[in-house]
C-alpha positions as semicolon CSV with decimal commas, in nm:
position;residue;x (nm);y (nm);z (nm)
1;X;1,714;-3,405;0,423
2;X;1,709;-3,463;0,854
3;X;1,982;-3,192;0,832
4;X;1,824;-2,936;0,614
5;X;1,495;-2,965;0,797
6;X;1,691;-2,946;1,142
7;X;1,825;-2,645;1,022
8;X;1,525;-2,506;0,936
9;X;1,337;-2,577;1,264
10;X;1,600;-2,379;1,433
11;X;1,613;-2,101;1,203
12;X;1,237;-2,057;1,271
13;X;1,274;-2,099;1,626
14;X;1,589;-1,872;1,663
15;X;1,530;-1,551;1,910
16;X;1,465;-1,204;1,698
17;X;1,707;-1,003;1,687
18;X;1,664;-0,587;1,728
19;X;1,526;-0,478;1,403
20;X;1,809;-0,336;1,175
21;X;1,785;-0,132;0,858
22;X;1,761;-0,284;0,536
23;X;1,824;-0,110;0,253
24;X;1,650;-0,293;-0,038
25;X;1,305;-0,252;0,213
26;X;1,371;0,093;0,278
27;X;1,384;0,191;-0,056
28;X;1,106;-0,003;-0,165
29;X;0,907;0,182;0,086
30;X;1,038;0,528;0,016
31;X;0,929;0,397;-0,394
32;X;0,572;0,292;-0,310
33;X;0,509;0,634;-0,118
34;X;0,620;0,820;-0,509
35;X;0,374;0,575;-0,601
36;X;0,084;0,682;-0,366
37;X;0,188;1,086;-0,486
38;X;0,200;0,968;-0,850
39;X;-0,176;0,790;-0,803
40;X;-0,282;1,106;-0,653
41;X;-0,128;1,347;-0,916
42;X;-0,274;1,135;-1,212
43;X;-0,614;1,006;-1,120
44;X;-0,788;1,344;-1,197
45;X;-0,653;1,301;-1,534
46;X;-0,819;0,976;-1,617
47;X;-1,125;0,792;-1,780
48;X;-1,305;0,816;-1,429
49;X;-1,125;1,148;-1,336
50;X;-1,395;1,379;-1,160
51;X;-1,214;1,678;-1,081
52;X;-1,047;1,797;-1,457
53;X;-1,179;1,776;-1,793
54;X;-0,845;1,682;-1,930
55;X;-0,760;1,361;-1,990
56;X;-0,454;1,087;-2,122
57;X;-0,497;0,747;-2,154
58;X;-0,129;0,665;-2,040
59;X;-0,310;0,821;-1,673
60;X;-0,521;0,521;-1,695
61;X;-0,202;0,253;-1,694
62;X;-0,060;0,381;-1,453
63;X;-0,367;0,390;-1,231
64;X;-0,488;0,031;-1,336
65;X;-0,121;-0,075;-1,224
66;X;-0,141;0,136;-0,900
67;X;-0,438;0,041;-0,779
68;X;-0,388;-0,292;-0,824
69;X;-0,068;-0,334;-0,583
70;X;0,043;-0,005;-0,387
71;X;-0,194;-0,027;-0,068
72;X;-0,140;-0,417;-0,036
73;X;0,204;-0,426;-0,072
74;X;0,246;-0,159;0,247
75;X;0,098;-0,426;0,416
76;X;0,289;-0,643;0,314
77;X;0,594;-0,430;0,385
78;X;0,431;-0,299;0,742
79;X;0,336;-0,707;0,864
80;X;0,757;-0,761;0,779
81;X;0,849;-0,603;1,107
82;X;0,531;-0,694;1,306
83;X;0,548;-1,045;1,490
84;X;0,948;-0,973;1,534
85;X;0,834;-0,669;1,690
86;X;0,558;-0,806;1,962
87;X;0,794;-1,059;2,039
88;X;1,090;-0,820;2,114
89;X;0,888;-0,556;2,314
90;X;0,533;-0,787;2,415
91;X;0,219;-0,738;2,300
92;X;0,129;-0,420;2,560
93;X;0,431;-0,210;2,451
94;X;0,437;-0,292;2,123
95;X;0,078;-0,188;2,067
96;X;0,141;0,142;2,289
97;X;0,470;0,196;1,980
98;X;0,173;0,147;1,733
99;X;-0,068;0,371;1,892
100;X;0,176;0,644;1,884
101;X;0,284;0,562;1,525
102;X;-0,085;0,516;1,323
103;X;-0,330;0,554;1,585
104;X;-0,277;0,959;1,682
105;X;-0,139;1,010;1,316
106;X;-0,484;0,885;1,210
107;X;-0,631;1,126;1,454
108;X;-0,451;1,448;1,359
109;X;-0,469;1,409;1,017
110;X;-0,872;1,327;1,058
111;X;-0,908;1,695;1,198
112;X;-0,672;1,861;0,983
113;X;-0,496;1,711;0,701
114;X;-0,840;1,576;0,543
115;X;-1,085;1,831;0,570
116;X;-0,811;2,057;0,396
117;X;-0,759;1,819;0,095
118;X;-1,131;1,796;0,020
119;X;-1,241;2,146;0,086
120;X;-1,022;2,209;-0,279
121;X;-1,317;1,982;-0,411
122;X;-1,616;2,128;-0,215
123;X;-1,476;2,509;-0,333
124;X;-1,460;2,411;-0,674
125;X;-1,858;2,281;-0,696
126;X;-1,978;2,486;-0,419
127;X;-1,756;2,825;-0,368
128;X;-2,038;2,995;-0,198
129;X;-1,954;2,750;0,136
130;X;-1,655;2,896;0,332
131;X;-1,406;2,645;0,549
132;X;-1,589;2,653;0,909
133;X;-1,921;2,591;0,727
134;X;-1,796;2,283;0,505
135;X;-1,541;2,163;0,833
136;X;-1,845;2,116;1,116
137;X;-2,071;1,969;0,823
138;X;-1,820;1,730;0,755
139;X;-1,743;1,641;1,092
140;X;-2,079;1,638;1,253
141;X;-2,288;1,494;0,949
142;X;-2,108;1,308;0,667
143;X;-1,970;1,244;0,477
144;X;-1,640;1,194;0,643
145;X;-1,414;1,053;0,383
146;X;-1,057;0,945;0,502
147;X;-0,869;0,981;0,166
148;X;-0,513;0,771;0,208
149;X;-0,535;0,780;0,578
150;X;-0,754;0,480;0,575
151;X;-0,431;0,289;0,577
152;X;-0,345;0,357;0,943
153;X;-0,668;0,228;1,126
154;X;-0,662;-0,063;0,907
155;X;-0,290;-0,162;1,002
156;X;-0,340;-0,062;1,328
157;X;-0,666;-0,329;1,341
158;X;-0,429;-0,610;1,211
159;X;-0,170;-0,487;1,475
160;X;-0,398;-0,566;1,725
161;X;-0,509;-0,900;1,613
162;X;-0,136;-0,987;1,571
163;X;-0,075;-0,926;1,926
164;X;-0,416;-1,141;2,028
165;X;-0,263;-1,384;1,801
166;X;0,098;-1,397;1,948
167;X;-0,101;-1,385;2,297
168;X;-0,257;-1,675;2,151
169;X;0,076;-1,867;2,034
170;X;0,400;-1,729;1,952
171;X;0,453;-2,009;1,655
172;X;0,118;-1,953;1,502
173;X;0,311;-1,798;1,188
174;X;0,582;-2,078;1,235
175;X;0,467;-2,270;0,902
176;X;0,487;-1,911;0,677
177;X;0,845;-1,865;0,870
178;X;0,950;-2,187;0,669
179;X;0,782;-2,149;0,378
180;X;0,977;-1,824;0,354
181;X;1,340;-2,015;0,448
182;X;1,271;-2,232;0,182
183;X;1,223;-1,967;-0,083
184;X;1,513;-1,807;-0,051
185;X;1,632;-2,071;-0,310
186;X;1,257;-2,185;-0,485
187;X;1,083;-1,790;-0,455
188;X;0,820;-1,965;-0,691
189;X;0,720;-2,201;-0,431
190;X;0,636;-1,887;-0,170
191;X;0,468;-1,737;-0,478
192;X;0,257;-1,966;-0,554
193;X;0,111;-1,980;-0,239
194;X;0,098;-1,639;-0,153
195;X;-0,116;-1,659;-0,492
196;X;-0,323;-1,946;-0,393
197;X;-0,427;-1,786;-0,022
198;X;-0,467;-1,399;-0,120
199;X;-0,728;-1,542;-0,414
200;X;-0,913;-1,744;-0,168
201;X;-0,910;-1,455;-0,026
202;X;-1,018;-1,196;-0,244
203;X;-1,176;-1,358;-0,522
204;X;-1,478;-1,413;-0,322
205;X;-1,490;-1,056;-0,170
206;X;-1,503;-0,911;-0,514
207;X;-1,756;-1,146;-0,613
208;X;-2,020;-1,098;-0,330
209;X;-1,906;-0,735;-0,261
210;X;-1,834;-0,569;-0,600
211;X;-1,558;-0,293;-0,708
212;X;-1,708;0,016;-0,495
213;X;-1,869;-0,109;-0,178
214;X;-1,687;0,062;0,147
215;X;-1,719;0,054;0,518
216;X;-1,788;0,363;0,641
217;X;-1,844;0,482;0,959
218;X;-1,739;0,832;0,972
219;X;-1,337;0,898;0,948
220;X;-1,326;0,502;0,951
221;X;-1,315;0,335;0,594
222;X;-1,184;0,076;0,395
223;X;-1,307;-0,163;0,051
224;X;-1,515;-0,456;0,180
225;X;-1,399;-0,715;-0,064
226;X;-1,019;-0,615;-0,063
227;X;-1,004;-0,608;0,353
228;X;-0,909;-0,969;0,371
229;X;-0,648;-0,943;0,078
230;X;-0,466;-0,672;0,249
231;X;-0,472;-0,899;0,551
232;X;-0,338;-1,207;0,388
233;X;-0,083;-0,949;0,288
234;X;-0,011;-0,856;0,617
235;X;0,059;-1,198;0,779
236;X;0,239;-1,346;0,509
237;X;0,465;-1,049;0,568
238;X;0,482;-1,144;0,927
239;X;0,490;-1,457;0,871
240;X;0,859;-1,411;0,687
241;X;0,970;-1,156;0,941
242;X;0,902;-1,445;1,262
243;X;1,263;-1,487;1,273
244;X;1,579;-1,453;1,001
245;X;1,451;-1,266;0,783
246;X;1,796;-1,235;0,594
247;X;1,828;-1,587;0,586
248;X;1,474;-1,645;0,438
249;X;1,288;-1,494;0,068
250;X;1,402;-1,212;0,137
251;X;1,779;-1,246;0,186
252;X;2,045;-1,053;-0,009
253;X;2,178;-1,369;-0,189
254;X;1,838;-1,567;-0,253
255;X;1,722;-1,657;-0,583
256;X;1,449;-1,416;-0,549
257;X;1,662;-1,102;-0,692
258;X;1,795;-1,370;-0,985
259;X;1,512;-1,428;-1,149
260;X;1,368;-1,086;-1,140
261;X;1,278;-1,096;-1,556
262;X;0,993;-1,399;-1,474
263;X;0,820;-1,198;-1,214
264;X;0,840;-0,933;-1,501
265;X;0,649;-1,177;-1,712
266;X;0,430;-1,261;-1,486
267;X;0,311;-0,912;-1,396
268;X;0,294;-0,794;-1,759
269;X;0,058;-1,123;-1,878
270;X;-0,244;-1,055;-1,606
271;X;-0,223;-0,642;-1,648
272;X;-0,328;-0,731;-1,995
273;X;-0,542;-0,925;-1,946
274;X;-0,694;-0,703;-1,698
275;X;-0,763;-0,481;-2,009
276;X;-0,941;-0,697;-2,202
277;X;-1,133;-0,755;-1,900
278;X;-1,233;-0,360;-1,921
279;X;-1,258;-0,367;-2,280
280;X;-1,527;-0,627;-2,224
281;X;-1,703;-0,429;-1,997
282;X;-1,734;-0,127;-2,140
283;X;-1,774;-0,197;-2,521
284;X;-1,924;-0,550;-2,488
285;X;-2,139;-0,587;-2,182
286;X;-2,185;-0,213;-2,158
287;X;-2,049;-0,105;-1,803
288;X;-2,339;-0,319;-1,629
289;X;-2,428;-0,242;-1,262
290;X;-2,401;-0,471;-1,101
291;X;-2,099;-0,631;-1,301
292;X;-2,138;-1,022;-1,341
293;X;-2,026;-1,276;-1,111
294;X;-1,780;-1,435;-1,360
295;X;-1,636;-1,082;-1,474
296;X;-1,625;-1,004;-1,156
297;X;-1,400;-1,398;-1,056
298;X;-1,192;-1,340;-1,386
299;X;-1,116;-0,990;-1,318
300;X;-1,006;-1,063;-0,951
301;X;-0,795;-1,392;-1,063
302;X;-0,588;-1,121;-1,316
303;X;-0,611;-0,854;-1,058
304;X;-0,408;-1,104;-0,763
305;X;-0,157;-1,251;-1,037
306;X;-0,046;-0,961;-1,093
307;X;-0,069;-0,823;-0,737
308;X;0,178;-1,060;-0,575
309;X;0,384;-1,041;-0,910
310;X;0,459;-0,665;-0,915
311;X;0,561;-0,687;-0,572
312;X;0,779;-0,933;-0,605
313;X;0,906;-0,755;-0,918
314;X;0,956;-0,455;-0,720
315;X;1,173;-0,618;-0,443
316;X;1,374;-0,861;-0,687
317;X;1,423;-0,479;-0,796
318;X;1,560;-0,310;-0,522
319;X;1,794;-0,650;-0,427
320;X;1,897;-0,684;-0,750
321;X;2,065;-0,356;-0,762
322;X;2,104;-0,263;-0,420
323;X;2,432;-0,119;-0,515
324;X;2,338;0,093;-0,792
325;X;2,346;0,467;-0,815
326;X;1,996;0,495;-0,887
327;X;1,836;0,273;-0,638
328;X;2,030;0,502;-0,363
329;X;1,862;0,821;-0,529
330;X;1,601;0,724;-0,289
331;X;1,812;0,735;0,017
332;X;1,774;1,086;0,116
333;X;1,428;1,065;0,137
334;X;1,397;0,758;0,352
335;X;1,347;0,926;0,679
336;X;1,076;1,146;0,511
337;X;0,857;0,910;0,321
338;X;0,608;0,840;0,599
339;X;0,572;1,181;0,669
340;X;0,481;1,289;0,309
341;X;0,203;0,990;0,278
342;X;0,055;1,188;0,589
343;X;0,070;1,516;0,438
344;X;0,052;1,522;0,043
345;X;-0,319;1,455;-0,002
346;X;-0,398;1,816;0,069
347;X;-0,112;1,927;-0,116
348;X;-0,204;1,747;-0,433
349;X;-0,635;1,841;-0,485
350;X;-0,513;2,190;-0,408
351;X;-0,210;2,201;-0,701
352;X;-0,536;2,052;-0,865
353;X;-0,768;2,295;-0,781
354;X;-0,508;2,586;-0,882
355;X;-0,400;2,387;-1,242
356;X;-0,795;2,329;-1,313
357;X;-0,842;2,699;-1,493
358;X;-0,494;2,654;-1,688
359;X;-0,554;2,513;-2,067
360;X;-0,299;2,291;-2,053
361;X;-0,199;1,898;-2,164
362;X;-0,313;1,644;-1,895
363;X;0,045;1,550;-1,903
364;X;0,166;1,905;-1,856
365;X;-0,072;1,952;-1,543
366;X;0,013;1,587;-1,385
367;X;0,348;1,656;-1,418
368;X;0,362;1,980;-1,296
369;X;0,131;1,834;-1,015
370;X;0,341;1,584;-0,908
371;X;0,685;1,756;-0,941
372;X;0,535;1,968;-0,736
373;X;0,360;1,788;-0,472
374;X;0,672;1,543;-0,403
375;X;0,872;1,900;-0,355
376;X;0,611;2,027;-0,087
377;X;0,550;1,699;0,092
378;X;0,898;1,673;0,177
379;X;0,917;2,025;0,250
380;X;0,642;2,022;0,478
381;X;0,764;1,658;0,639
382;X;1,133;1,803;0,666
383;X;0,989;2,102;0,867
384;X;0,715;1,931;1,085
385;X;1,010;1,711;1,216
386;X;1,216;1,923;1,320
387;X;0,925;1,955;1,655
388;X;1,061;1,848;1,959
389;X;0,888;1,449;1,959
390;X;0,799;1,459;1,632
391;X;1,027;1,180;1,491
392;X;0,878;0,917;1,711
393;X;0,569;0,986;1,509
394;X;0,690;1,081;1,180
């Protein structure tokens, strides 16, 4: 036991070393940005759809599921390289990286990329407004909305605390480091705490803050009762990225990947149940406003099960078969994926916009929608980075 636990302590306090690829991570990045462009292709499609009469149930799983895991689990994914990072480069130039990466992306896209996307919206209920009118309206008096982008001034925000916190003490994440080495052979151990914090965490936003309450302060938004689930996210991913991260949950010959059918289980149970949970509220309590506090505690507890379970479904996934042919479909579009995240959201509510007067299948028009929207994104992303400069952003 002295041995194991010496072994441990020096894993944990063993120098990081310069960040290298891995594969599994990659391609569970590259899978979650489809995700995001499925989300976005779908969504007008479904029970709360605004923007298309058409409609499919099936729209409505995948959403439900979507929603429930996507934007966390970039967190999640983002914190993995974070506290390896400030302590390779220190706090100043790490933050200066970030700045370059999400801060001026954020800022471009702000300008350009949004007004774009929701102009396809504006022209469909208000045609008689032109572009300049609807851009300096938007920009100069609300509202501003951010659409995806919100993602980069929120991970930027836990950048920064990061580096306060490594200012603060380099070991501060020391305890989530071992917690990490010791589920690379009991992954249900690491999962049930990862459970038990991100509930604290979010059970009581949802409760106090409810389903659609967002800060907004022009370009600058985000959910107030999921902020401090996506930053439990974020430092537990940290937290496993402090030092050996191969040799940790993560690593390629943990049990994690092995027992990839009980994460399945435990993802499928709560999604369920998160259905009776709607079926509740719509044909029992009668989609009340506000919802009650113990719908509102249930739905949250099924909402975080299967949160943390789908993601560790996901990367049991992509170690599992790390190997196969399919997983390394997503290869070629590695390099790309953060690019089309940046760009697609225009790209998508305009395919809508065009699709909206055709009389076809919801299926047929998400489909088409999609198809089509990956193909452009990574068009447009292969294009922009061919710039001189433009890969250190993109």
């Amino acid at each position: 036991m002295t041995t194991i636990s010496s072994s441990v302590s020096a894993d944990v306090g063993a120098v990081p070393k310069a960040k290298s690829r891995n594969l599994s991570l990659d391609r569970a990045r590259t899978f979650l940005t489809l995700v995001v462009l499925l989300h976005h292709a779908v969504i007008p499609y479904t029970y709360f759809g605004h923007t298309d009469p058409k409609y499919f149930f099936g729209f409505d799983m995948i959403v439900l599921a979507t929603d429930s895991f996507f934007m966390a689990m970039f967190f999640f994914l983002s914190g993995l390289f974070a506290w390896s990072g400030i302590a390779r480069k220190g706090p100043l130039n790490y933050l200066q990286d970030r700045l370059l990466r999400l801060a001026l992306p954020f800022a471009i896209c702000a300008f350009t990329v949004i007004p774009l996307a929701y102009y396809a919206i504006s022209l469909r209920h208000h045609p008689e407004i032109g572009f300049s009118e609807y851009y300096w309206n938007m920009i100069t008096k609300g509202p501003w909305p951010s659409g995806p982008i919100w993602f980069l001034w929120v991970l930027f925000a836990f950048d920064l605390v990061a580096c306060l916190l490594y200012r603060l003490s380099p070991h501060l994440l020391d305890p989530i480091n071992r917690l990490s080495l010791h589920g690379r052979r009991r992954p249900a151990v690491f999962f049930a705490v990862m459970l038990a914090v991100t509930a604290a965490f979010y059970v009581p936003g949802l409760v106090h803050y409810g389903h659609s309450s967002w800060f907004e302060f022009g370009p600058f938004s985000v959910q107030h009762g999921r902020i401090m689930l996506y930053a439990s996210y974020f430092f537990f991913g940290a937290g496993i990225g402090v030092a050996q991260m191969d040799r940790g949950l993560l690593a390629a010959d943990g049990r994690m990947a092995k027992v990839s059918w009980d994460w399945m289980v435990l993802a499928i149970v709560p999604y369920c149940l998160l259905w009776v949970l709607i079926f509740i509220k719509r044909e029992i309590l009668g989609n009340p406003s506000p919802l009650p506090d113990w719908y509102e505690a249930l739905y949250a507890i099924c909402f975080t099960v299967f949160s943390v379970a789908i993601m560790f479904l996901i990367l049991a996934f992509f170690q599992r078969f790390r190997q196969s042919g399919s997983a390394k479909l997503l290869d070629p579009m590695q390099a790309d994926a953060y690019g089309m995240f940046l760009v697609h959201y225009p790209i998508a509510l305009w395919l809508q916009y065009w699709l909206f007067d055709y009389d076809l299948p919801a299926i047929v028009k998400a489909t088409v929608g999609f198809v089509l929207t990956v193909a452009f994104s990574w068009a447009l992303t292969r294009a922009l980075r061919q710039i001189p400069g433009a890969t250190k952003v993109l």
